[in-house]
C-alpha positions as CSV (number, residue, x, y, z in Angstrom):
1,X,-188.6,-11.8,30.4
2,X,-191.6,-13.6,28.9
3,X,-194.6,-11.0,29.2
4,X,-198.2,-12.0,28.5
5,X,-200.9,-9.5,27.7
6,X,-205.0,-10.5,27.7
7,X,-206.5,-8.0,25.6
8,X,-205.0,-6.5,22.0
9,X,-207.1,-4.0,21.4
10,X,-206.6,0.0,22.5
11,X,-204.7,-1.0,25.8
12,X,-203.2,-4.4,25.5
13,X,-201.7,-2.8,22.0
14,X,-200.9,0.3,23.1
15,X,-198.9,-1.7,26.5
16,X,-197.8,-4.1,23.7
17,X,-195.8,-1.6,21.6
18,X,-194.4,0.7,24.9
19,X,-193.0,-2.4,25.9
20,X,-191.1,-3.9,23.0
21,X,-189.7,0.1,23.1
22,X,-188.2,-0.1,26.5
23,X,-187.1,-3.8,26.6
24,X,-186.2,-5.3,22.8
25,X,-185.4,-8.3,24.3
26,X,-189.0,-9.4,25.9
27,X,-190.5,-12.3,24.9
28,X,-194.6,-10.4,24.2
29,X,-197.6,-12.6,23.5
30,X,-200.9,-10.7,23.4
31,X,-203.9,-12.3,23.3
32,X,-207.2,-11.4,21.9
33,X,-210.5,-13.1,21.9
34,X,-211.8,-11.2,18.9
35,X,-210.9,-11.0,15.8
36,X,-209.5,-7.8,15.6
37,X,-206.3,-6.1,17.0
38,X,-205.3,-2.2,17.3
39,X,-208.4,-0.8,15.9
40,X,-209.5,2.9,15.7
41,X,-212.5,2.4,18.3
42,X,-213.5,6.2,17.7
43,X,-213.9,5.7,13.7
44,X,-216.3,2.9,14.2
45,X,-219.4,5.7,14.3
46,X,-217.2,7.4,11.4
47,X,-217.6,3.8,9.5
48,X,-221.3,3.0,10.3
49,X,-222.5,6.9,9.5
50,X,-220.4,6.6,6.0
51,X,-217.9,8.8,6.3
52,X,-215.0,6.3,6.4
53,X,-216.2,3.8,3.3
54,X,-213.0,1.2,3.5
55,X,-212.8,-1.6,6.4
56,X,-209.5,-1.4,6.2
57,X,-209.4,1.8,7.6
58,X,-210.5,1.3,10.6
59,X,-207.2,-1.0,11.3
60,X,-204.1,0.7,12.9
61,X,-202.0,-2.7,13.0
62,X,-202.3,-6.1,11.9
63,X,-201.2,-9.3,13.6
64,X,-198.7,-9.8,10.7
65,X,-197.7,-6.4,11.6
66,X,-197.0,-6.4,15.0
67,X,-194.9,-9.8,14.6
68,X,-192.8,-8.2,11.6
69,X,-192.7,-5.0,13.0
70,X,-192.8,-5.1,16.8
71,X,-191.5,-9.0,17.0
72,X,-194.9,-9.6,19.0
73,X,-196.9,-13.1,19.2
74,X,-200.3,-11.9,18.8
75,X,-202.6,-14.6,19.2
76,X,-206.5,-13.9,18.0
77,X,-209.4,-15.7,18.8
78,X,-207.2,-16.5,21.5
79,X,-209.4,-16.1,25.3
80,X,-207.7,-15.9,28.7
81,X,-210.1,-18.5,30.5
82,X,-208.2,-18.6,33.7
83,X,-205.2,-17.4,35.2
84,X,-203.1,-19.1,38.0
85,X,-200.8,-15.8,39.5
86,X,-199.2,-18.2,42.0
87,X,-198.3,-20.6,39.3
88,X,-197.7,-17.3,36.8
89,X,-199.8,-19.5,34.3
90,X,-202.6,-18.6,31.9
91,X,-205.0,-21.0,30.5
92,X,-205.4,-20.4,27.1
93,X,-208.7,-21.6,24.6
94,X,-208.0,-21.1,21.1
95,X,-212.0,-20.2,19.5
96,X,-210.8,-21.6,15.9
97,X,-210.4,-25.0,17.1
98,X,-211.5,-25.4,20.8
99,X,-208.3,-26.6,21.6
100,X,-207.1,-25.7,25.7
101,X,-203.6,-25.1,26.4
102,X,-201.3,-23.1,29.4
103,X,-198.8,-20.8,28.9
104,X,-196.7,-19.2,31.6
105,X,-195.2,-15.6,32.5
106,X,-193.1,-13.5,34.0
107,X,-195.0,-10.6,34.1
108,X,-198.8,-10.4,32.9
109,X,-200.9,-7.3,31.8
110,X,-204.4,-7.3,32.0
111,X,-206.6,-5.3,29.0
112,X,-209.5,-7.1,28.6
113,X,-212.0,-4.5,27.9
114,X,-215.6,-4.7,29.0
115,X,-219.1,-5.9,27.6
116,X,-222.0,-2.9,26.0
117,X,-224.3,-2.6,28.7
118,X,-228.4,-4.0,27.7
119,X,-230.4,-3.3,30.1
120,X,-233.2,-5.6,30.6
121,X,-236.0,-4.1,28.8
122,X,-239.0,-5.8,26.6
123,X,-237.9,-5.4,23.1
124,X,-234.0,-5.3,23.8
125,X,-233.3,-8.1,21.5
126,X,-235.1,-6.6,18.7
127,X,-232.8,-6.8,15.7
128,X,-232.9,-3.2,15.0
129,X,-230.9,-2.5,18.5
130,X,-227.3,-2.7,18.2
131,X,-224.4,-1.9,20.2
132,X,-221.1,-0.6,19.0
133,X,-218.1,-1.7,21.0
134,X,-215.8,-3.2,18.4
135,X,-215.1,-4.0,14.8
136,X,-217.8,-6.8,14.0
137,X,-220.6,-4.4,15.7
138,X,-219.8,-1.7,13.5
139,X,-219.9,-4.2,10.6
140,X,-223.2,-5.1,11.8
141,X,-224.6,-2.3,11.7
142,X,-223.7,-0.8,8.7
143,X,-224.8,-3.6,6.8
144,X,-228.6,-3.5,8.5
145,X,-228.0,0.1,6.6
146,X,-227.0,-0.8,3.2
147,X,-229.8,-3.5,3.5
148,X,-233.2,-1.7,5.1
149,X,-232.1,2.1,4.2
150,X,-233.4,3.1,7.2
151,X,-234.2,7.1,7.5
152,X,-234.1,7.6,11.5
153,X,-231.4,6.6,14.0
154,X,-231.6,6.9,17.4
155,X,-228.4,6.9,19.6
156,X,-228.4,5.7,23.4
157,X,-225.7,6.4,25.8
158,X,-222.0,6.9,24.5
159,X,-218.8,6.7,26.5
160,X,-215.6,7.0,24.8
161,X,-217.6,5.8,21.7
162,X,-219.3,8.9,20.9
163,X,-221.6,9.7,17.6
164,X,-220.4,13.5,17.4
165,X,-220.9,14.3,13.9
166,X,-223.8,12.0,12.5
167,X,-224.6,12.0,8.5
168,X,-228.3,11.1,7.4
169,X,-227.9,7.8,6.8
C-alpha cells in the first residue's frame, strides 16, 4: 500500500508515525511545503519569549529521522498543488527547484494546516505585526527582538498557539 500524506507537521507526522506502527510494510511519503517537519508548535511562544534559547529544541523529528527511523519519504519544500482522487494522483512542485512532477496513491491523508488570519486593517503590514503559526515566524520574531529590544508586546488572538506564561522581553 503506497500512502501519501500533504502536510508533515503536528497531524501529517503524528498520521505518519501511527501508520508505519500498524502496517510496517506501507510505502509513506509525506509531504511538506515548509521547511520544517514535527515541530513543538506550543514552544514556539516558549522560543520567541526566551525561555527555550536553542532552535533545535523546538524540533521533535527530522527528515533524516523519520527515513532512518520510521522508513518514511519525507519530502520538504515539497507542495501538494493538485490532486486527481479519480486518478489517485497528486501533482507535486518541488519549491527548491520549481520542478512539477505526479505521484500516485493508494490511500491519501490530508494535513495541510491552515493560514494566520490578517484582517484587513490600515497598518496590518507594519513590520512590527507578526504572526506565529510555524517555525520561520517564530524565527522572525525573535530576531526583530534581539535586534530593536523592544520593552512592550502586545498579543492578539491565540488558538492552540497560546502566550500563557510571557517573560519581559
Amino acid at each position: 500500500m503506497k500512502v501519501i500524506i500533504i502536510g508533515g507537521v503536528a497531524g501529517g507526522a503524528s498520521a505518519a508515525a501511527r501508520l508505519r506502527r500498524l502496517d510496517e510494510s506501507a510505502q509513506i511519503i509525506m509531504l511538506e511545503r515548509g521547511d520544517y517537519v514535527s515541530f513543538a508548535n506550543c514552544g514556539l511562544p516558549y522560543y520567541v519569549g526566551g525561555e527555550i534559547t536553542e532552535k533545535e529544541s523546538l524540533f521533535l523529528q527530522t527528515p533524516e529521522g523519520f527515513r532512518s527511523r520510521f522508513n518514511i519519504d519525507v519530502r520538504v519544500r515539497s507542495e501538494a498543488v493538485a490532486v486527481f482522487p479519480q486518478e489517485k494522483m497528486v501533482r507535486i512542485k518541488n519549491l527548491s527547484d520549481g520542478t512539477v512532477y505526479e505521484e500516485s496513491y493508494d490511500k491519501l491523508i490530508l494535513s495541510p494546516g491552515a493560514e494566520p488570519l490578517k484582517p484587513p486593517l490600515p497598518g496590518i503590514d507594519d513590520p512590527r505585526i507578526f504572526t506565529l503559526r510555524n517555525v520561520p515566524d517564530a524565527f522572525k520574531i525573535r530576531d526583530y527582538i534581539d535586534l530593536h529590544k523592544p520593552q512592550r508586546a502586545l498579543v492578539v488572538g491565540g488558538g492552540y498557539i497560546v502566550v500563557s506564561r510571557w517573560q519581559k522581553i
